[in-house]
PAZA-723953 format. One line per 3 residues: number of its first residue (from 1); their letters; for each residue x, y, z of N, C-alpha, C, CB. Coordinates in Angstrom, 3 decimals. Atoms other than C-alpha are relative to their C-alpha. Glycine has a CB too. Example, Ala and Ser with C-alpha at 12.3 -4.5 7.8 and 13.67 -1.06 7.14 Angstrom:
<atoms>
1) AS) 0.890/-1.190/0.000/12.300/-4.500/7.800/0.900/1.200/0.000/-0.992/0.027/1.246 | -0.820/-1.190/-0.060/13.670/-1.060/7.140/-0.770/1.090/0.730/0.414/0.462/-1.415
</atoms>
This chain:
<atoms>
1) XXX) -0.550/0.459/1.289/-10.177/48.425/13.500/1.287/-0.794/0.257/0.282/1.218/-0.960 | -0.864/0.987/-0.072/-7.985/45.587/13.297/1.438/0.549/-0.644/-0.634/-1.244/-0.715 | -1.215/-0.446/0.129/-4.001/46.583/13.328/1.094/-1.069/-1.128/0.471/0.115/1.580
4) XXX) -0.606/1.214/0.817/-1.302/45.016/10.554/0.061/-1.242/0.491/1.250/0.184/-0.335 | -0.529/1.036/-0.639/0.004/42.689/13.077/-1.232/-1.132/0.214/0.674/0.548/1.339 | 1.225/0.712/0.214/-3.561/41.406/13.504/-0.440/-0.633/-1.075/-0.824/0.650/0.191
7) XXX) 0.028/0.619/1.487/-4.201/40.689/10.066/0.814/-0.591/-0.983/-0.298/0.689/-0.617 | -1.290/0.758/0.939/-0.931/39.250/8.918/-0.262/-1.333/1.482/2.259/1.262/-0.217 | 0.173/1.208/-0.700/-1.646/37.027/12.217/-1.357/-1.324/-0.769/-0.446/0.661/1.635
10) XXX) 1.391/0.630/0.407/-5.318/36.129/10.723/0.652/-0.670/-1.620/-1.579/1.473/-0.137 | -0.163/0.266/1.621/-3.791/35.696/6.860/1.199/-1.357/0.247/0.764/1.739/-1.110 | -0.855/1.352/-0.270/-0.944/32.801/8.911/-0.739/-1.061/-0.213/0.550/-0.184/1.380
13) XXX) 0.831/1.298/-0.984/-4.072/31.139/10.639/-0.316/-0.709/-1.394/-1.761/0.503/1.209 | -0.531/0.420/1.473/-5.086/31.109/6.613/0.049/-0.948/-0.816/0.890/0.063/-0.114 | -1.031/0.988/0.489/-2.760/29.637/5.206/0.313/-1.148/0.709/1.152/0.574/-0.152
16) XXX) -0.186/0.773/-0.347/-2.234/27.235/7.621/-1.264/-1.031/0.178/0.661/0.393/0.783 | 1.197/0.282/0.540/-5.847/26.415/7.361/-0.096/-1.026/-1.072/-0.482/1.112/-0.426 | 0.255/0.494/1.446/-5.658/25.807/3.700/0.530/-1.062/-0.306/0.376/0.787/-0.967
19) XXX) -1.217/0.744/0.478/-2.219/24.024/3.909/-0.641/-1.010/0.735/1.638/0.466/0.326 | 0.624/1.167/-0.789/-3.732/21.280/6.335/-1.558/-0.671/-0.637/-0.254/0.647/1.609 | 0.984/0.525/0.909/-6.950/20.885/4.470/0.835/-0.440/-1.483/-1.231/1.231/-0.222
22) XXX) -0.979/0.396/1.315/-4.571/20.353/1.120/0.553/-1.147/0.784/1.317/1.266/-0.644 | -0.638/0.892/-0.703/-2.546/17.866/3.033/-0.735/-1.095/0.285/0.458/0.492/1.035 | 1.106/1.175/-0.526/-5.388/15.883/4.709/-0.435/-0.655/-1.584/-1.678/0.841/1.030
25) XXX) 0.246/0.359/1.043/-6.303/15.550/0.861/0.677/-0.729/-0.893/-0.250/0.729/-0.357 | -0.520/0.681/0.427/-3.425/14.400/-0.390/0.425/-0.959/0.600/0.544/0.418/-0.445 | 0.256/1.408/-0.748/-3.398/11.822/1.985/-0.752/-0.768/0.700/0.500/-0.161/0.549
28) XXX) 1.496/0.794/-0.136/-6.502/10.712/1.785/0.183/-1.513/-0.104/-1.117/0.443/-1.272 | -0.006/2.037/-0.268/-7.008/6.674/2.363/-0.383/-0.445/-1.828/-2.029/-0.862/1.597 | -0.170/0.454/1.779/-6.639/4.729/-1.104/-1.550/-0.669/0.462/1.751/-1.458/-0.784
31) XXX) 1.298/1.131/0.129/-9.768/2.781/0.163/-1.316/0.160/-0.648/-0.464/-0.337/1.266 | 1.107/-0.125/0.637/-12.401/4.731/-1.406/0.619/0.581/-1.630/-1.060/1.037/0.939 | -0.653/-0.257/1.272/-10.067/6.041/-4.413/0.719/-0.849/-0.737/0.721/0.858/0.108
34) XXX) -1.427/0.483/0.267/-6.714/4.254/-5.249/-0.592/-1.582/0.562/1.535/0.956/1.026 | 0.367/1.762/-0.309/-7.526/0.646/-3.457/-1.484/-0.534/-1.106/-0.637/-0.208/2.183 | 1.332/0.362/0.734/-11.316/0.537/-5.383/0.390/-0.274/-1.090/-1.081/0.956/-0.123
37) XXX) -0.425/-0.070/1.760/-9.778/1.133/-8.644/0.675/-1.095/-0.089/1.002/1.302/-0.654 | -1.436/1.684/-0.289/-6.762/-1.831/-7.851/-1.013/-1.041/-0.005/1.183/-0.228/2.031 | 0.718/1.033/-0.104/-9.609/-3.968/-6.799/-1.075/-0.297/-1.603/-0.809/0.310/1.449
40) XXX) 0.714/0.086/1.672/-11.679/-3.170/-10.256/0.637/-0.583/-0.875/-0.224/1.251/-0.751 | -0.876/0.102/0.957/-8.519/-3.749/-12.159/0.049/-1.517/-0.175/1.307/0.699/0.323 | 0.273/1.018/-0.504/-8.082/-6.832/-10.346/-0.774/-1.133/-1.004/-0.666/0.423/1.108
43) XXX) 0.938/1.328/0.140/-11.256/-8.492/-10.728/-0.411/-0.158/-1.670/-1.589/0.211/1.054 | 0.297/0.244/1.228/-11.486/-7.608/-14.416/0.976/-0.833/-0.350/-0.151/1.072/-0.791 | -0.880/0.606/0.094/-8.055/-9.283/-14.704/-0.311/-1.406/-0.326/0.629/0.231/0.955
46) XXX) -0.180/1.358/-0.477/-8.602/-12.636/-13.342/-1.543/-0.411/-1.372/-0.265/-0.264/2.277 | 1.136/0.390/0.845/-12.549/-12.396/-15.189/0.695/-0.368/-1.600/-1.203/1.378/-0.016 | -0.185/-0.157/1.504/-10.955/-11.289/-18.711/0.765/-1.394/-0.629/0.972/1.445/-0.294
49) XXX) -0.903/0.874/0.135/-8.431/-14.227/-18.221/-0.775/-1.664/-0.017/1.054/0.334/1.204 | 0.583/1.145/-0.173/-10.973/-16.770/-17.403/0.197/-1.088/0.980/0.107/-0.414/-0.931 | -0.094/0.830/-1.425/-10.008/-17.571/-13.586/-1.387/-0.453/0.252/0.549/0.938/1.368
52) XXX) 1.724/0.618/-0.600/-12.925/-19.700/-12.196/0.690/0.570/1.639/-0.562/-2.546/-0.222 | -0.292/-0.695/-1.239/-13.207/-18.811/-8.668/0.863/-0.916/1.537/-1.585/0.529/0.378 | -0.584/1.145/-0.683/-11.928/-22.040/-7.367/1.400/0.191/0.356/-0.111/-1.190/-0.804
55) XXX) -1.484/0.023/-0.071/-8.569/-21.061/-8.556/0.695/1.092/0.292/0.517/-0.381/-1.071 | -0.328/-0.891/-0.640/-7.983/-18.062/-6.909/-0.685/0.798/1.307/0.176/0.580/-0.853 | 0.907/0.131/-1.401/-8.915/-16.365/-3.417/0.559/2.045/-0.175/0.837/-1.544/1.929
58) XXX) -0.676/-1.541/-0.096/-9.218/-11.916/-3.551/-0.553/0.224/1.267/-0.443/1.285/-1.214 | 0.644/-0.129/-1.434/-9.649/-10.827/-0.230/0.821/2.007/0.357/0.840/-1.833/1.436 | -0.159/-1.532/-0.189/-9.192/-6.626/0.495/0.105/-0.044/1.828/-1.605/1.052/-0.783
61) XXX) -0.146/-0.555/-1.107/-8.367/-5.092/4.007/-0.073/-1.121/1.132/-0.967/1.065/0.089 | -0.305/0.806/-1.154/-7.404/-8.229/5.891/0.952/-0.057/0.769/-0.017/-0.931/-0.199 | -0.438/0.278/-1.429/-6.626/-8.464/9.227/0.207/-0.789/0.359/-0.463/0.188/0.784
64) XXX) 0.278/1.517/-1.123/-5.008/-11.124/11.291/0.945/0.803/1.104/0.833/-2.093/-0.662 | -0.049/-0.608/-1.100/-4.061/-10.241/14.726/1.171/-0.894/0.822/-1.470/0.102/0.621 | -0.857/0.201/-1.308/-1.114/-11.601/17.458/-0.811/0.703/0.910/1.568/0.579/-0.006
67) XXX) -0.116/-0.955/-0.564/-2.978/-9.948/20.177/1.009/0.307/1.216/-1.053/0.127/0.203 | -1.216/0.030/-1.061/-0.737/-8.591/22.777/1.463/0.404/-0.757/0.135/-1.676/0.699 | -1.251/-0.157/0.784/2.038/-8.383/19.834/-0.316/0.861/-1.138/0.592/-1.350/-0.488
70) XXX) 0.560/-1.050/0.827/0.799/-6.913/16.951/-1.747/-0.688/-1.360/1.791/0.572/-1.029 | 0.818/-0.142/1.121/-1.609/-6.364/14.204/0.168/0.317/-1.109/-0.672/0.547/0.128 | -0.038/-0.312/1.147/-1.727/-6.511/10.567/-0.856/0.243/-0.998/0.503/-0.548/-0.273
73) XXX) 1.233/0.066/1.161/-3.873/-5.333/7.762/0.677/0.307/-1.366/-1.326/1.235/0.273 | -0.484/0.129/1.481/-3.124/-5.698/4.045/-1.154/0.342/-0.868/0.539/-1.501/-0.382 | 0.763/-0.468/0.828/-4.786/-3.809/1.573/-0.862/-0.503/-0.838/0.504/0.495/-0.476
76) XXX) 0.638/1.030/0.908/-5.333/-6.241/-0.758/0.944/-1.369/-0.181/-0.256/0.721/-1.493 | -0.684/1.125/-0.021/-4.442/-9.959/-0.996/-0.344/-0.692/-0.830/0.023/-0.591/0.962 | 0.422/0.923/0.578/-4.887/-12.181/-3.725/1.174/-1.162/-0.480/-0.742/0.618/-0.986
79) XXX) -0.452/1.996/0.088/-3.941/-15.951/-3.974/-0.730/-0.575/-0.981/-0.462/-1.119/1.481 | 0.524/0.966/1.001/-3.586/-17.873/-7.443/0.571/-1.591/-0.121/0.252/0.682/-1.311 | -1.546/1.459/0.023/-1.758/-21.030/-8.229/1.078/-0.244/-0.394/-0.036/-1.038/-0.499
82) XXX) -1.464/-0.453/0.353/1.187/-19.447/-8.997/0.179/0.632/0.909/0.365/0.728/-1.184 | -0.571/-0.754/-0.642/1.543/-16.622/-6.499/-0.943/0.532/1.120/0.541/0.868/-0.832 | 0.935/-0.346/-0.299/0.569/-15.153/-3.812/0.418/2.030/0.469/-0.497/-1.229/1.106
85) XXX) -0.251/-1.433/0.250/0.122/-11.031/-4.431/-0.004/0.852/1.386/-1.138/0.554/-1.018 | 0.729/-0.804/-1.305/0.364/-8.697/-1.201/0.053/1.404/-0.517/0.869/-0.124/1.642 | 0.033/-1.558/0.652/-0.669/-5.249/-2.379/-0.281/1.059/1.232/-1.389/0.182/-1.272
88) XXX) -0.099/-0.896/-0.622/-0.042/-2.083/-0.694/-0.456/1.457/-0.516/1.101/-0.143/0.310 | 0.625/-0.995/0.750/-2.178/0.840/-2.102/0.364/1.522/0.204/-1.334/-0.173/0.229 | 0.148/-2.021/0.092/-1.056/4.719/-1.778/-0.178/0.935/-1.041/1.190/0.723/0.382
91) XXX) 0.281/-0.999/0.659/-2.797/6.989/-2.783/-0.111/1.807/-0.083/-0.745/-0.438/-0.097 | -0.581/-1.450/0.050/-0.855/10.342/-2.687/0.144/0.344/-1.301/1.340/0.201/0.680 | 0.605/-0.317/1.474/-1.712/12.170/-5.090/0.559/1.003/-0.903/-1.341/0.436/0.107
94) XXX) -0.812/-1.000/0.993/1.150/14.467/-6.635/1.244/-0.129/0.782/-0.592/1.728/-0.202 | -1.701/-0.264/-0.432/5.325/14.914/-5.749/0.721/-0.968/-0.166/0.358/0.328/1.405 | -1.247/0.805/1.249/8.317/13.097/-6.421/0.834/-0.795/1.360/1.475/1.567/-1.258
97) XXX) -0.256/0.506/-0.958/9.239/10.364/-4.424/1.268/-0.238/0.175/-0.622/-0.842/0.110 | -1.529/0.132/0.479/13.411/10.228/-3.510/-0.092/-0.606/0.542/1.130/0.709/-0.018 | -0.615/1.049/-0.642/15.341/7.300/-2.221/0.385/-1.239/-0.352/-0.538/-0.195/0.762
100) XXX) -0.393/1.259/0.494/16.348/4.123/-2.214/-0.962/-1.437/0.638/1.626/-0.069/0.408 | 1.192/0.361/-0.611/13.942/1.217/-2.016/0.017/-0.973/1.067/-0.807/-0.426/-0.908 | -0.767/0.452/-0.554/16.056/-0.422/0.540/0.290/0.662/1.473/0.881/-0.051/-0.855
103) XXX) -0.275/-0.780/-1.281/15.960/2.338/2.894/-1.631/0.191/0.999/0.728/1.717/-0.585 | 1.234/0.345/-1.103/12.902/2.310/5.591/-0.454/1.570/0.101/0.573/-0.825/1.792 | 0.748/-1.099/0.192/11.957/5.719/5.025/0.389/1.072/-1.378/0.128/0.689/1.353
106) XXX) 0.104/-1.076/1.030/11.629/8.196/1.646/-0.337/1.392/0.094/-0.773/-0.349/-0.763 | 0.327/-1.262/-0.546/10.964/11.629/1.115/-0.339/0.444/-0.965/0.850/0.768/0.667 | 1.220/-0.923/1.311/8.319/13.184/-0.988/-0.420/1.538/-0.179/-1.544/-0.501/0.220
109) XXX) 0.095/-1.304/0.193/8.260/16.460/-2.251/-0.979/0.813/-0.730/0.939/0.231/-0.413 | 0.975/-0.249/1.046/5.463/18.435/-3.621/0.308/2.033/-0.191/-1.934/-0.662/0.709 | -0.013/-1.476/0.361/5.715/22.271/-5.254/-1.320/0.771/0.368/0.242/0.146/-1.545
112) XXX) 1.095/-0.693/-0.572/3.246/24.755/-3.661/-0.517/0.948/-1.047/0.396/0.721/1.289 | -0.073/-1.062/0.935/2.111/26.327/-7.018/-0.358/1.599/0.047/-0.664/-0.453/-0.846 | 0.315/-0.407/-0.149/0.024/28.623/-5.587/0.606/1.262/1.030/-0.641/-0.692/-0.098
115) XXX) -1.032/-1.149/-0.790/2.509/30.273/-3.038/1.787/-0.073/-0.387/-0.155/-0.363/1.899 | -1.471/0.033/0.038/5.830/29.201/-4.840/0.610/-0.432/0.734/0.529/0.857/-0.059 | -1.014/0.904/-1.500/6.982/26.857/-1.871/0.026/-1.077/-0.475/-0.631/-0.234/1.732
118) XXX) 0.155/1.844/0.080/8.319/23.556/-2.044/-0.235/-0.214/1.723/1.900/-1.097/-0.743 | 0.680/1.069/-1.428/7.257/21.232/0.872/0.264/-1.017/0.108/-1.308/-0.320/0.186 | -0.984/1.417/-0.111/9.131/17.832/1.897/-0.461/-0.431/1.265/1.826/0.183/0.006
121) XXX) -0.127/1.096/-1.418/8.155/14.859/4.185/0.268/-1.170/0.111/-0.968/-0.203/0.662 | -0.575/1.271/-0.059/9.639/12.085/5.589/-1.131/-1.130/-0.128/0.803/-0.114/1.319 | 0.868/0.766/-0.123/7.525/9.157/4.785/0.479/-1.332/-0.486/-1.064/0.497/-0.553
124) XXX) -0.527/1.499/-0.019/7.430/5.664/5.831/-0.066/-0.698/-1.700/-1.158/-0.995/1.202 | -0.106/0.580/1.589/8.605/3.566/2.692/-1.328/-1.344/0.176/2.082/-0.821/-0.466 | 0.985/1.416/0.367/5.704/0.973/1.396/0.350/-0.778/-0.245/-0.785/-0.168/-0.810
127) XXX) -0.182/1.223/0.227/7.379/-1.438/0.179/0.980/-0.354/1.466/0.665/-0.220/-1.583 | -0.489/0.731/-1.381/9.133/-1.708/4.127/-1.408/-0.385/0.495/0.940/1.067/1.227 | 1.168/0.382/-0.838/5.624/-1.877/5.369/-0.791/-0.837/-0.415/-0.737/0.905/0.309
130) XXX) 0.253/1.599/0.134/5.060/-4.234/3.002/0.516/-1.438/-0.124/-0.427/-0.073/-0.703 | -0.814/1.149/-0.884/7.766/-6.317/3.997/-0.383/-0.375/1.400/1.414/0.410/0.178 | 0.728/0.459/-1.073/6.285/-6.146/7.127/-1.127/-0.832/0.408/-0.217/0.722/0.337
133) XXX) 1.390/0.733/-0.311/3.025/-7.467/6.361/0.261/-1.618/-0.308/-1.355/0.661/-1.079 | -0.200/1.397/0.572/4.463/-10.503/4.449/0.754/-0.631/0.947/0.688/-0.091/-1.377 | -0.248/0.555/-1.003/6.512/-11.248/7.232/-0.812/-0.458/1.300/0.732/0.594/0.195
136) XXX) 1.097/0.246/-1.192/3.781/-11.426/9.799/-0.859/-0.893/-0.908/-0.910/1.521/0.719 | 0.605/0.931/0.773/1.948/-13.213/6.704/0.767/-1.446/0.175/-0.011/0.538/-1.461 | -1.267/0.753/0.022/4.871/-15.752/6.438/-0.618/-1.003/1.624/1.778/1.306/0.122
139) XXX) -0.171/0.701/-0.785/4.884/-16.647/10.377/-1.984/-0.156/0.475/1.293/0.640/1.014 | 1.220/0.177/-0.585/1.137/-16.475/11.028/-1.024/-1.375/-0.571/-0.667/1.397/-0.230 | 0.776/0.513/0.826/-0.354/-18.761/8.180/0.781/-1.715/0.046/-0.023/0.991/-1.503
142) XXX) -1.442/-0.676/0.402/3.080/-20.320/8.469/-0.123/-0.076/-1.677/1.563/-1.013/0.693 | -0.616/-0.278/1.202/4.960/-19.618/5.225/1.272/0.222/-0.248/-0.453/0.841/-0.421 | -1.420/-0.576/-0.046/8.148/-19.675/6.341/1.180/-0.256/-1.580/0.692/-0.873/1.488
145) XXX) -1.274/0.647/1.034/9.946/-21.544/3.365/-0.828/0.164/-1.518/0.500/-2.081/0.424 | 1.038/-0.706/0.691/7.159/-19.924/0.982/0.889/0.701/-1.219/-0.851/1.117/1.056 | -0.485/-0.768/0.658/9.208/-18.649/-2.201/-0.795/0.912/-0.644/0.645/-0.543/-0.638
148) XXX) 0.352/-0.981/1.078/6.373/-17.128/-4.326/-1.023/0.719/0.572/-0.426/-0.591/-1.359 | 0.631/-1.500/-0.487/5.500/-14.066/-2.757/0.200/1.000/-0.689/0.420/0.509/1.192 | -0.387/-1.181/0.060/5.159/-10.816/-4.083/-0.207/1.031/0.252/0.121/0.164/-0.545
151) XXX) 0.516/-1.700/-0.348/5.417/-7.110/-2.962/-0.555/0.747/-0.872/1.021/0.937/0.343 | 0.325/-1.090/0.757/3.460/-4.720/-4.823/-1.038/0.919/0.458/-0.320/-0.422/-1.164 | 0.731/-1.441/-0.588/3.027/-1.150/-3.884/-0.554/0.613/-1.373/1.246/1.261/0.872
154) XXX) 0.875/-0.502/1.264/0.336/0.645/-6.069/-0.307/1.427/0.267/-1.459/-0.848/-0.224 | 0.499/-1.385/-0.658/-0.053/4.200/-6.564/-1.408/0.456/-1.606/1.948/1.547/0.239 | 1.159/0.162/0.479/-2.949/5.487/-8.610/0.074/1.542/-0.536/-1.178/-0.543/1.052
157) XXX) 0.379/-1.730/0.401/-2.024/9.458/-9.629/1.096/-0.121/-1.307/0.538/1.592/1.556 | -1.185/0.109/1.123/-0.191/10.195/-12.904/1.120/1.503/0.299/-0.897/0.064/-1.910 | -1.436/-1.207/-0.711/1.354/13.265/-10.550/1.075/-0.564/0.649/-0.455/1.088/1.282
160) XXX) -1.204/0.570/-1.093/3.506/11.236/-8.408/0.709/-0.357/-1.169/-0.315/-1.402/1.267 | -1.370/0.967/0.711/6.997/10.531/-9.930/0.798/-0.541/1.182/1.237/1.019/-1.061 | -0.616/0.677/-1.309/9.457/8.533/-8.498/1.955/0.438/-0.747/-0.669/-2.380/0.218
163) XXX) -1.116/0.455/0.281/13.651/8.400/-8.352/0.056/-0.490/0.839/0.907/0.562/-0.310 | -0.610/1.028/-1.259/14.183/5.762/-6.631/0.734/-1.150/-0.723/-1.325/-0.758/1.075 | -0.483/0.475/0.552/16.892/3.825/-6.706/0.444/-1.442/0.710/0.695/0.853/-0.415
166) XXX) -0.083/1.548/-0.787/18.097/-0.190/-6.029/1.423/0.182/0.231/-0.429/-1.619/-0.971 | -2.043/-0.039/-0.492/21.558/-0.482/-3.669/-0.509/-1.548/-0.592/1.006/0.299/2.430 | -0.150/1.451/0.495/23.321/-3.832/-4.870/-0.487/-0.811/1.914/2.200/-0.359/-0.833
169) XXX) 0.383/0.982/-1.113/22.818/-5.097/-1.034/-1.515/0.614/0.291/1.167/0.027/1.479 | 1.088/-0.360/-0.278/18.632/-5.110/-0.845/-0.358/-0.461/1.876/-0.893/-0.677/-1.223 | 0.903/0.380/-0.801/17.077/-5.250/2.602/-1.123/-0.477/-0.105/-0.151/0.621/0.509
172) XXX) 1.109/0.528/0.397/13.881/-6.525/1.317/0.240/-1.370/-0.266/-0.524/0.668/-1.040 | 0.025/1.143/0.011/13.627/-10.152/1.480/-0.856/-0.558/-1.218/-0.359/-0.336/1.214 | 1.187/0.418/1.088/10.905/-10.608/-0.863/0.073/0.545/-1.470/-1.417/0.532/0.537
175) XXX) -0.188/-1.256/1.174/10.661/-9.918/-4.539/-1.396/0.967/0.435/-0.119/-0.716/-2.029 | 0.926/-0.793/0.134/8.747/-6.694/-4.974/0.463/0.691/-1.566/-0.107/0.957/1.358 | -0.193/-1.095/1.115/7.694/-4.077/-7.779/-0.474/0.978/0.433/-0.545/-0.166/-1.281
178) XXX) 1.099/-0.794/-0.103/5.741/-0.884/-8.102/-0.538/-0.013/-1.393/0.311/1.383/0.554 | 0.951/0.183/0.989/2.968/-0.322/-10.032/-1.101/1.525/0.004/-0.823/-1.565/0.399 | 1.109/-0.945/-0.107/1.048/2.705/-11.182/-1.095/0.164/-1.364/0.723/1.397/0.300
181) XXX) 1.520/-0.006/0.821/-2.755/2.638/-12.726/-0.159/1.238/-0.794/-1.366/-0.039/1.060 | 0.334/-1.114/1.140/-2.840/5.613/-14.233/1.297/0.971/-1.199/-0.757/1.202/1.031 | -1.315/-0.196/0.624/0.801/6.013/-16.235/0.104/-1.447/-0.930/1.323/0.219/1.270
184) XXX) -0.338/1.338/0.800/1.125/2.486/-17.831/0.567/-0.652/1.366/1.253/0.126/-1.507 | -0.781/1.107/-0.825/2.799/-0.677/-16.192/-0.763/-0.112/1.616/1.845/0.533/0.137 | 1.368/-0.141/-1.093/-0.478/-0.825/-13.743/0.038/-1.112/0.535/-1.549/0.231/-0.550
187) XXX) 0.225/0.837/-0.587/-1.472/-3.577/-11.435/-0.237/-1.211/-0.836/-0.822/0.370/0.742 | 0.104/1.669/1.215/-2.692/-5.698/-14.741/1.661/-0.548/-0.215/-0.777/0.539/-2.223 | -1.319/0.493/0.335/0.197/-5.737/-16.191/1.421/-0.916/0.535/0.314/0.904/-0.184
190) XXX) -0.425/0.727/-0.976/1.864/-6.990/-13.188/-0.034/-1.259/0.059/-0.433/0.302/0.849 | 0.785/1.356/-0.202/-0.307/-10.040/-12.944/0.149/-0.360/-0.897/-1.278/-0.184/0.317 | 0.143/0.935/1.257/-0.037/-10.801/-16.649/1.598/-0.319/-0.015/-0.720/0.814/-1.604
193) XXX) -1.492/0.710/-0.456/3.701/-11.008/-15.917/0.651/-0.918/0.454/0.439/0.314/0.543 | -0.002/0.884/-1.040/3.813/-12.859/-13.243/-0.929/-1.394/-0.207/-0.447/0.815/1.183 | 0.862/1.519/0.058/0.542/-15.820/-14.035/0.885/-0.170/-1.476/-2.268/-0.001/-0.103
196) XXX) -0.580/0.707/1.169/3.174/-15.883/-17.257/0.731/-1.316/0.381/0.986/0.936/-0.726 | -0.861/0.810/-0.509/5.666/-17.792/-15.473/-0.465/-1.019/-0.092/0.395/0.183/1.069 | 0.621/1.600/0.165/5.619/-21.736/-15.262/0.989/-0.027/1.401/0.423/-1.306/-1.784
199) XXX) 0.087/0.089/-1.631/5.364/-21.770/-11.367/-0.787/-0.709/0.411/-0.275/1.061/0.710 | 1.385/0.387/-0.180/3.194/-23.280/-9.036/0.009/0.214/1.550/-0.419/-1.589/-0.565 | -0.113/0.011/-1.656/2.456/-22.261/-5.142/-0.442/-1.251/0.312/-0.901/1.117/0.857
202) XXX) 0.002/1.138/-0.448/2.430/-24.759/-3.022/-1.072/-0.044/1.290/1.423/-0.344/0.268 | 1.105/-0.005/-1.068/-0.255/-25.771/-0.339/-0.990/0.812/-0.501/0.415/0.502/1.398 | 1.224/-1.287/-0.049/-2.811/-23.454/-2.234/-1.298/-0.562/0.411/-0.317/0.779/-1.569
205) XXX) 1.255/0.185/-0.555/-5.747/-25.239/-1.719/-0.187/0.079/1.783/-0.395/-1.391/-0.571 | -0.072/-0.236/-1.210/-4.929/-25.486/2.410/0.225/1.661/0.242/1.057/-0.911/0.518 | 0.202/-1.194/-0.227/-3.753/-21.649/2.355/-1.371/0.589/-0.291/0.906/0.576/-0.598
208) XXX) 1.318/-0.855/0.632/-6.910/-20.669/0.220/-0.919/-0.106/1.797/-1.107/-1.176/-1.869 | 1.431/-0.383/-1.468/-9.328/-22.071/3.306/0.560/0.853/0.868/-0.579/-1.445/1.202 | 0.076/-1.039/-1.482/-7.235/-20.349/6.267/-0.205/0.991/-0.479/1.213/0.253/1.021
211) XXX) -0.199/-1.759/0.102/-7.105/-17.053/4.621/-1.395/0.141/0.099/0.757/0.852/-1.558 | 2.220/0.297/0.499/-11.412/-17.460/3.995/-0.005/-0.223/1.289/-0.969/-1.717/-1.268 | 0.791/0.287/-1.683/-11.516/-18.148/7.667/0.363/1.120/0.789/0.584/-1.488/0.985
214) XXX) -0.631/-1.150/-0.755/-9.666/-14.608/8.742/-1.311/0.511/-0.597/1.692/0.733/-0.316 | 1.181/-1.014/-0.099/-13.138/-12.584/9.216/0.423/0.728/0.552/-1.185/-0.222/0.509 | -0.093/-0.946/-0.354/-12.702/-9.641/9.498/-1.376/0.906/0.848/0.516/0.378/-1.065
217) XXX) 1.065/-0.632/-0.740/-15.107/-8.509/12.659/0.233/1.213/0.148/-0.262/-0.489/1.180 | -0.519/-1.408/-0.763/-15.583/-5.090/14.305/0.326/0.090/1.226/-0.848/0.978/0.011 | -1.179/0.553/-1.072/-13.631/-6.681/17.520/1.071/0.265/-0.360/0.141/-1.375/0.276
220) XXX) -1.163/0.423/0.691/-10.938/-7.511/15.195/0.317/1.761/-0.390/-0.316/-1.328/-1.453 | -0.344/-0.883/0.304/-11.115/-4.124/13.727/0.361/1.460/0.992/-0.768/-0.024/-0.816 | 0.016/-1.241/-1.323/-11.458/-1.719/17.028/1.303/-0.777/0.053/-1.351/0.120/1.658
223) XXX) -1.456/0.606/-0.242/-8.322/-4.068/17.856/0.971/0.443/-0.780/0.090/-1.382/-0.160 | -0.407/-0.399/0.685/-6.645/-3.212/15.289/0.546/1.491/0.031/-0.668/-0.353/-0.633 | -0.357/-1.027/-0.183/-6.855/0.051/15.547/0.041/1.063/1.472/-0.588/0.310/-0.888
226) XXX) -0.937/-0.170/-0.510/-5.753/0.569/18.602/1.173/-0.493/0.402/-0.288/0.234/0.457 | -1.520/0.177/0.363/-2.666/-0.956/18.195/0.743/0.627/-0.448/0.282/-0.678/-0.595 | -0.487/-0.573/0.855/-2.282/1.021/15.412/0.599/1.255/0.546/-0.854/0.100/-0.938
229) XXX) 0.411/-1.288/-0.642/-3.059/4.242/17.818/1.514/-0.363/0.965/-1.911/0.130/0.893 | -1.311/0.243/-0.758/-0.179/2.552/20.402/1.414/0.442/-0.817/0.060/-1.624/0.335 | -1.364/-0.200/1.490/2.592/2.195/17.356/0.124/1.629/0.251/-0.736/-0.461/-2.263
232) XX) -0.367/-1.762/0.671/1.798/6.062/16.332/0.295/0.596/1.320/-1.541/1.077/-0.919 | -0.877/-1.020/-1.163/2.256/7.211/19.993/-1.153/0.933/0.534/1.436/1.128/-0.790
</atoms>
């Protein structure tokens, strides 16, 4: 017969069990949840509005590659003749995001209802990683002198809150927003904001073809991810 110490060992394993299956869940990939929905939102957008397809270019989970230097993939990309959108999709799915959006890492907290614990982790900020992508966008396509870019990180749960706050000196080069689909002030809304303006990108018809010529193979993508695998260590 199995002794306390045994069974308070087995009731850790558990819990730690449970807590890692919970975890893996709430950071599950937006690509079959949170990105699908952005892309639905999307394409009803541009339809409801009466884009022809000429005048805009949506392109999801593209890759372009430096090899030897790095790799980039962007969730979602769409190019109109006003702007061009780089979207960054997370889809974490409850806690309260602190910081400042200026700082290169945040910290998200979620309440353990079930055992009365809070729980806190450092996590990379999205809108740095999507400064990152637009910068590798920028010199790859080029785009260096490119004003109408924009960041937008998308989250997709009506659990996540945020305090986050703007210092007067931004590190972010680019404008950005956030945007969440299931609270109000969603990814549409964004876009109807923004194609308000009386703008106009420049070179779109030459950007539209290169971006249509980044195929995304499964070369490109094994590449990709091990790079990705290098980065994490």
């Amino acid at each position: 017969m199995p002794n306390i110490q045994e069974i308070l060992w087995y009731l850790l394993f558990i819990f730690l069990l449970a807590l890692g299956v919970w975890y893996e869940t709430c950071q599950k990939s937006g690509k079959e949840g949170g990105e699908a929905n952005t892309l639905r939102l999307i394409k009803n957008f541009l339809r409801n509005n009466g884009y022809k397809k000429q005048n805009y270019l949506l392109v999801n989970n593209l890759i372009f590659q430096k090899v030897g230097y790095w790799s980039c993939e962007i969730d979602i990309l769409l190019l109109t003749r006003k702007w061009i959108y780089v979207i960054e999709v997370k889809d974490w799915k409850a806690g309260m995001l602190k910081g400042n959006f200026n700082d290169e890492y945040l910290t998200r907290s979620l309440k353990i209802r079930r055992w009365g614990k809070h729980w806190q982790e450092r996590v990379y900020s999205p809108w740095f990683q999507n400064e990152t992508h637009i910068k590798r966008l920028k010199n790859y396509f080029p785009l260096a002198n490119q004003p109408n870019i924009l960041s937008i990180v998308v989250f997709n749960s009506p659990k996540l809150g945020y305090n986050l706050k703007r210092n007067k000196k931004l590190v972010l080069q680019n404008k950005f927003t956030l945007a969440n689909n299931s609270i109000g002030k969603g990814i549409t809304d964004v876009l109807a904001r923004y194609e308000k303006q009386d703008t106009n990108l420049n070179y779109f018809e030459k950007l539209r073809k290169k971006i249509s010529q980044e195929v995304v193979t499964p070369n490109k993508i094994k590449k990709h991810r091990l790079w990705v695998k290098s980065v994490r260590g």
